[in-house]
N, C-alpha and C positions, 0 to 999 in steps of 0.2 A: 732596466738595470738590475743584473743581480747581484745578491748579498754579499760576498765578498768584492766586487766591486763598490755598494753603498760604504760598507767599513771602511774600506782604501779612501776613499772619498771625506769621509768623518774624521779619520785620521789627518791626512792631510789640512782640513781647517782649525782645528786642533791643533795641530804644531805650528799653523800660522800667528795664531793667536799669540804660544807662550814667544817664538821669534820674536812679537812687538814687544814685548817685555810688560811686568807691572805697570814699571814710572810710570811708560806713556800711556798708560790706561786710567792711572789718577790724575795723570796731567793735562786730561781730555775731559774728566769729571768738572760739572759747572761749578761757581763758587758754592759756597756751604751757605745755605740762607737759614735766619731764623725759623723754626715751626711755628704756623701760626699766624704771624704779621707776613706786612704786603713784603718787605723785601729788610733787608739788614745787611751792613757792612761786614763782611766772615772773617775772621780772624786768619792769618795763613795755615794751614797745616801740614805738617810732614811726615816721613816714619825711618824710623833711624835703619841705616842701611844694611846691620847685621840681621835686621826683623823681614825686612824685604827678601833679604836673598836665603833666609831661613823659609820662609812660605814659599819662594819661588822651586825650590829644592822640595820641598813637601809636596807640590801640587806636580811639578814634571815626574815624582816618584808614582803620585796616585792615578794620574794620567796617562800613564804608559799602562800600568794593573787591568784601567781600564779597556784601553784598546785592546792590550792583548784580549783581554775578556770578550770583548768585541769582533776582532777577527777571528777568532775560536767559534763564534756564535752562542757563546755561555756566560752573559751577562748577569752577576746574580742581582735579583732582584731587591730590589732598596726595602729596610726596614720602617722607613715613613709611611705614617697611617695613609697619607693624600696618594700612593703608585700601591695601594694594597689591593686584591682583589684579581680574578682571574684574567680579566680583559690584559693586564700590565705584564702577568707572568706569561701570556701566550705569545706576546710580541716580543720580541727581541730586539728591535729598534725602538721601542717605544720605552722598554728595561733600558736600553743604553739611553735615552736622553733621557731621563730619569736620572740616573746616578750620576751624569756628565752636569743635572742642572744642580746637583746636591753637590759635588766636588763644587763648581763654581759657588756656590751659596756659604761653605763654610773660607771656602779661601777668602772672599769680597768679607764677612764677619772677623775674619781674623786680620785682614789689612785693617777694619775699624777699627777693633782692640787695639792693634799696633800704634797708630796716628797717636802723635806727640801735641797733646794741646790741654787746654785747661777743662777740666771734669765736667762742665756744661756744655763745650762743645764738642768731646767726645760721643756724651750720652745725646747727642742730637746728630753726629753722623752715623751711631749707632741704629735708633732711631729711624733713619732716615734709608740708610741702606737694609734694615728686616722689613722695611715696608716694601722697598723697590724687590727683596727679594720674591717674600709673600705675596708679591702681585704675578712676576716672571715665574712662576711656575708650571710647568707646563699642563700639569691637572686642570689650571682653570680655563684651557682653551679646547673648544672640540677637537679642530684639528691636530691635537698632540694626545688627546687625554684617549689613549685605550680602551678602558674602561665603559665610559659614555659613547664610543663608536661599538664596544660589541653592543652593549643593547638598545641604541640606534639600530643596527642589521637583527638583531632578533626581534624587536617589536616591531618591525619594517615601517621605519620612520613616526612612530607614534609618538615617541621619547621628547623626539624632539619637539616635534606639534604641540607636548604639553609644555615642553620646556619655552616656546614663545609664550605660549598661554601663560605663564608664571609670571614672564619678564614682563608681560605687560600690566597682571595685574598687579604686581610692586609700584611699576613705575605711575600708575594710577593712586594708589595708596600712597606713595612715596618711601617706603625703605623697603628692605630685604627684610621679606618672611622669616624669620624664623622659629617659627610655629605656625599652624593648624589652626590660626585665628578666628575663624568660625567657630568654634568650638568651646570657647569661653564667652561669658560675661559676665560685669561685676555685678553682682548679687545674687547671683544666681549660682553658679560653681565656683566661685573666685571670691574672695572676699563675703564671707554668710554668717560669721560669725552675729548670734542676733542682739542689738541694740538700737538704740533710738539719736540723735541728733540731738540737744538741748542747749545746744547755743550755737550761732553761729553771728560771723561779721564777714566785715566784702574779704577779707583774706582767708579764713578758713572755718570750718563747721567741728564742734568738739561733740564726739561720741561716747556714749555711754552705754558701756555692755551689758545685757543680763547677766545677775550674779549665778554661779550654778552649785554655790553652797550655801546650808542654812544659816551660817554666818560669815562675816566678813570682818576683813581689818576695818580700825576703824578710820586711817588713815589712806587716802585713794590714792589711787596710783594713774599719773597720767605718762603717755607714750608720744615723743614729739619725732614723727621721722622726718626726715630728706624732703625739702619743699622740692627738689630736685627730681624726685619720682614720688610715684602714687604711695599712699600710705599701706596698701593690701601687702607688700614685700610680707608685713608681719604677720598676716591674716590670708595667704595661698589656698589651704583647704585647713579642715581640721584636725588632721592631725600633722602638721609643721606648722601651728598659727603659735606665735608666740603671744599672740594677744588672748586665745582661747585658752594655754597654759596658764596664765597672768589669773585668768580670771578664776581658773580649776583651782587654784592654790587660796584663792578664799581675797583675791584684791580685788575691790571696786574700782573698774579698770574706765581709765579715759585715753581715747585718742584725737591727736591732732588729724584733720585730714585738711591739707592746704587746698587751698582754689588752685585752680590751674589758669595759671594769669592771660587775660587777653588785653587788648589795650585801655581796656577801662584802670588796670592796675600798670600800666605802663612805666608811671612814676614812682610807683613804690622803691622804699628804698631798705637799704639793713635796717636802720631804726627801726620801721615799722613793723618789719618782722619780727624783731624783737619783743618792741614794746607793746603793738596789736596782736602778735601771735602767741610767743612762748609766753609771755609775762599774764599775759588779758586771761588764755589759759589755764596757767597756775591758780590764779584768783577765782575762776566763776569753778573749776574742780573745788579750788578751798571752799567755796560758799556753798556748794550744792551740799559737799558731805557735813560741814557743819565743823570744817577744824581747822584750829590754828594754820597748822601744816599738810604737805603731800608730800608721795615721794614722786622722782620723774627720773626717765629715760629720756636719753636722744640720742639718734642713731647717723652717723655720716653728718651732713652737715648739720641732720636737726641739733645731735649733739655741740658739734659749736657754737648751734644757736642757742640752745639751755645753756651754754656756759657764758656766754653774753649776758644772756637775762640776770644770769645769778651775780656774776659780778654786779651788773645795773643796780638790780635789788642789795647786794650788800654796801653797795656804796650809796644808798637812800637808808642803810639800819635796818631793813627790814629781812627777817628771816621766814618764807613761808613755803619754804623747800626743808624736809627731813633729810632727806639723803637722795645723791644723783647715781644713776648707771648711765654712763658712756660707751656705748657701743660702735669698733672703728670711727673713731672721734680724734681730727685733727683740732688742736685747741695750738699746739706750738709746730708749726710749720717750717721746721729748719731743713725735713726731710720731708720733702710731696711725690718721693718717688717717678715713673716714669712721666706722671705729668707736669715734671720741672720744665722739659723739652719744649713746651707752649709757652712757660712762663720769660718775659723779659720786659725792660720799660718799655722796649717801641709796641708790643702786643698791646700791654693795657694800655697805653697813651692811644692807641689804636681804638681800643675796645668804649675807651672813654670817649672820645670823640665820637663816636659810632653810636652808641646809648647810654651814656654816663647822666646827662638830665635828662630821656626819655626814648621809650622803645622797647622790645621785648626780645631776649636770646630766646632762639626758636627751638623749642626741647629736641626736633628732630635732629639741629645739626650739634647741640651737646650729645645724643644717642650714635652718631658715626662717628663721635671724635673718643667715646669709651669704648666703642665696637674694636676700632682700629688700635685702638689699645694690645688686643688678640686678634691680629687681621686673619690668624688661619683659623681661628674657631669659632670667631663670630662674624665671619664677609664671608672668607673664599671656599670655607666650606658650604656655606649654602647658595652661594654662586651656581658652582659645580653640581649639590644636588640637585637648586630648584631648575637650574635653567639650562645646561647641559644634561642632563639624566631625567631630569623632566617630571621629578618627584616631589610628592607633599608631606613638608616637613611634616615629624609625630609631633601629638598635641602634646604641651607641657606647660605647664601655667610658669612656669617662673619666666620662661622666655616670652609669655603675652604679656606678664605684668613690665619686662625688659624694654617691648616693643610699644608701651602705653607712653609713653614721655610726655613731660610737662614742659611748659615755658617757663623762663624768670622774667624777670621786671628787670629793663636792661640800669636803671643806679643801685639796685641792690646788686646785679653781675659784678657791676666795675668796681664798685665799691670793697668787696669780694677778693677780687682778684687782688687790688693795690693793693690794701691794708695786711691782708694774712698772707697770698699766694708769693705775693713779689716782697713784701718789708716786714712781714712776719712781724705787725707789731702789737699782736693780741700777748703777748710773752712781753710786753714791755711797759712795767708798770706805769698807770697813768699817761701813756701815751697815746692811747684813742679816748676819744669822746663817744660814748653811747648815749643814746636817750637822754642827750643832757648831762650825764655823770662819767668822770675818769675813772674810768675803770680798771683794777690792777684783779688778775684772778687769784693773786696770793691771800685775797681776803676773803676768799671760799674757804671756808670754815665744816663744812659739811662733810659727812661720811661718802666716800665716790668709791662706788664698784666699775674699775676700768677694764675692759675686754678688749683683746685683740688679734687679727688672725694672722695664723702666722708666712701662709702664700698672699696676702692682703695688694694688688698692684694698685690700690688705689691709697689708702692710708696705710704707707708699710708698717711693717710691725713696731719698727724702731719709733716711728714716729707716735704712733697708738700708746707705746710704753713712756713718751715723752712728758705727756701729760701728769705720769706721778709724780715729774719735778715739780711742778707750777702750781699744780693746787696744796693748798694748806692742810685739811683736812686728812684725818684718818683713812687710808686709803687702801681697797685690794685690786690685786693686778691680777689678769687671768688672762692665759693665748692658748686660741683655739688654734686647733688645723687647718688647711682649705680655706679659700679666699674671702675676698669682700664682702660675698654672699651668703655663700656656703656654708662659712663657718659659722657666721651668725644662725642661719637659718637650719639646725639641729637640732631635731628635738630627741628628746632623751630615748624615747618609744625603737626609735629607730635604730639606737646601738651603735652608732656610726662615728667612724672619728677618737680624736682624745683631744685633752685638754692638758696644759701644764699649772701646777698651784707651786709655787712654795712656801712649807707651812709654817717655818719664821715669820712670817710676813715680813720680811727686810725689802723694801725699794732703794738697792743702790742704784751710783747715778746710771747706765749702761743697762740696757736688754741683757748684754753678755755675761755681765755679772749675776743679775737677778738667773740667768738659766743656770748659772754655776750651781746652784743651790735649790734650782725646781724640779718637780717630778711629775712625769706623765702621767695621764689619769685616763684611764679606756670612756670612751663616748660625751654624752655630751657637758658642754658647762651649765647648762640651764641650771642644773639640780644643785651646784654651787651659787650660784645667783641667785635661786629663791630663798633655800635658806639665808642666805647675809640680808636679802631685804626683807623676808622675815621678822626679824631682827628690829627693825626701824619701822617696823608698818602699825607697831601699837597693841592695845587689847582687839579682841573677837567682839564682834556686836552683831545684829539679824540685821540679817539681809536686806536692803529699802524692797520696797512693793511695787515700787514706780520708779522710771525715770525721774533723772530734775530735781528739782525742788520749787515748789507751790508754780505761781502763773507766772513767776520769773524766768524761772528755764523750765518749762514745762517740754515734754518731748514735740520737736517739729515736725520730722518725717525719722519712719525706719532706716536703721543703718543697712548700707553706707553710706548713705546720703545720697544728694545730688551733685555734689565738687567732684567726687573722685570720678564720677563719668564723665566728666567734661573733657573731649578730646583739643589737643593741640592745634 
């Protein structure tokens, strides 16, 4: 067949299409089911008919651009990074279903927008249709993707040879590579920061870094991350470890490093996290350095978990926290951003039956359900390079510490999910029971430095800023650039990014207001964070000599221990 025949051809299925019209193309779509749970009753949805024949008029304008473009033989080629690359611009049938799948991808996004329903169910056919689009693309099949067939015929079939070779050793490891895994391990290039272990229980081992100044505060500073991932996020290499900056700055630095649960901890629940983790922590940090107080960090959920412990502890009287940093720290959950979409009573009524009194959420299927989060930047682009193209991904330690997942204890999951995700009732004075005490967070009393980023898809910003309502204490607010990660993960050295301060210090109620009044600030927040916990960290005293303290927490094994290797 020749080419203006092909296009005659393309044309013609094309016009058959827009002839069936929209309706009958939503009215073909299955019901709308919850994300997440086995099945759910879908509320009906529709799109007001001025929005229909407005996209309908849009897409026969852009459509026709096309063909013409198409019978000409001058299809320009699409500005998406996924059809870039020579292999796309030499084909012209390959250019036309490229821009033919991008017209269809923003029309199907803009019928989403359109649909007339309540705010949960839009952002769940939203949802729901970037995923079917991010899959329909034709970059991830060989048969469409240009690209991967020229150098297919230029390496005369090797490409692909590795590209099986890829698929299966994923499918042996069980996820998509996204890194050079060979290439790291923890202790060795990935988490080396040097310290010792000096205490540890069946939930987690507390680390004690060498100090690398002849003095120190004399108040210690411990760091609780995300039971959720491995604790190295803060400790990558040395120059982005946040916990090696902690320590340059003159803190005697502790970290939490969680077990990685297997069914021995099956049963564990929030309490115990709480009460055996954050709390048990705060205490043997207090006794080792010899004071009243410590200061703490908690990051992602570690951070909800310090702020559990602290309410627990203030509602026993007891004060033996100086001041906390929260980092992307959901505490009031009104806003969970795009993973509201999973959240509903049949999921967790689901999740609870499933593992509520016992069982383990398997870290790998939490690690596909935040992958899909960004289905083109972290699935189907490495789809397309490891297994079509037949390439190994470059090493990058944030993406092996990404692909290291842990399990949860399936009654701390559920427990999780009900209380904060679904009834948001950590914001409702006295209405959870922790460790035994009701706990209200307005009786956080303490000085809190709260960080938040401001592309954040996992603690959006808004919600990150939410927390200056709830606590009592004297409070600073500070929003980084760049996501969940990213932004945290900035160190000064590197000059990257900004930060927003405002220097009233006013927390009105509203993100929007406080920016009314903020000002950018070039690179990173670190340098503002040390200084305020400076501040609260105490006089300078010499350095300890050792780990620990006496034959009570004497050091056990070098950091990072043995938890943080334990695979899922």
């Amino acid at each position: 067949m020749d080419t203006d025949s092909l296009w005659a051809q393309s044309a013609q299925q094309w016009q058959q299409i827009l002839s069936e019209g929209w309706t009958k193309a939503l009215q073909s779509l299955p019901p709308v089911e919850h994300v997440g749970a086995a099945a759910a009753t879908a509320a009906p949805v529709k799109i007001a008919p001025e929005k229909l024949q407005a996209l309908q008029q849009q897409y026969v304008e852009e459509a026709g651009k096309l063909w013409l473009q198409g019978l000409q033989g001058t299809p320009a080629q699409p500005s998406d990074k996924r059809f870039a690359g020579q292999g796309w611009a030499e084909n012209p049938v390959a250019t036309f279903s490229a821009a033919a799948y991008l017209l269809n991808a923003r029309t199907l996004m803009g019928l989403a927008e359109a649909v007339e329903a309540d705010p949960k169910t839009r952002a769940r056919i939203r949802f729901g249709v970037e995923q079917w689009i991010a899959a329909m693309a034709p970059s991830n099949y060989l048969a469409f993707n240009a690209e991967a067939q020229k150098k297919a015929i230029e390496t005369q079939g090797e490409s692909i040879a590795l590209g099986l070779a890829n698929l299966l050793h994923d499918l042996r490891q069980g996820h998509v590579s996204m890194t050079d895994e060979t290439v790291f391990e923890v202790g060795r290039n990935v988490a080396t920061s040097e310290g010792a272990v000096v205490f540890e229980n069946e939930l987690f081992q507390l680390i004690e870094y060498k100090p690398l100044t002849a003095k120190v505060y004399e108040r210690p500073f411990l760091l609780i991350p995300p039971c959720i991932n491995k604790f190295y996020i803060l400790d990558l290499q040395p120059e982005n470890s946040l916990i090696r900056y902690a320590v340059e700055q003159g803190h005697r630095t502790f970290v939490v490093s969680w077990r990685n649960p297997d069914e021995s901890l099956a049963q564990k629940t929030w309490d115990d996290y709480v009460q055996d983790g954050a709390i048990q922590a705060i205490e043997v940090a207090r006794q080792i350095a010899g004071t009243p107080q410590i200061n703490a960090l908690g990051f992602c959920v570690g951070g909800t978990i310090l702020g559990n412990a602290l309410a627990v502890l203030a509602a026993r009287g007891e004060e033996p926290v100086a001041s906390a940093t929260f980092l992307t720290t959901l505490l009031d959950f009104t806003d969970t951003g795009i993973l509201d979409v999973f959240i509903d009573e049949a999921m967790v009524q689901f999740r609870e039956l499933q593992m509520g009194q016992g069982g383990l959420m398997k870290g790998q299927d939490m690690a596909s359900t935040f992958s899909f989060l960004r289905p083109n930047d972290l699935v189907w682009n490495y789809v397309v390079g490891n297994y079509l193209k037949g390439e190994t991904p470059p090493p990058f330690d944030l993406l092996y510490w990404n692909s290291d997942s842990t399990n949860l204890p399936g009654p701390f999951y559920a427990w999780y999910l009900r209380n904060f995700y679904l009834e948001n009732n950590l914001v409702k004075p006295g209405k959870l029971t922790v460790c035994g005490e009701k706990i209200d967070l307005g009786r956080i009393t303490l000085p809190a430095y709260i960080y938040g980023s401001r592309e954040d898809h996992i603690v959006p910003i808004n919600a990150a800023y939410a927390s200056t309502q709830v606590l009592a204490g004297k409070k600073r607010f500070v929003m980084g650039a760049s996501g969940h990660i990213a932004g945290v993960i900035n160190p000064p050295a590197k000059g990257k990014r900004s930060h927003w301060i405002r220097a009233d210090g006013k927390l009105p109620p509203t993100l929007g207001a406080w920016l009314e009044g903020a000002t950018e600030h070039p690179g990173s927040w670190w340098t503002d964070w040390s200084q305020w916990l400076q501040g609260h960290a105490g006089k300078q005293v010499a350095a300890p000599k050792a780990y620990g303290k006496g034959a009570k927490f004497k050091a056990i094994e070098p950091a990072p221990g043995r938890y943080v290797k334990q695979k899922s």
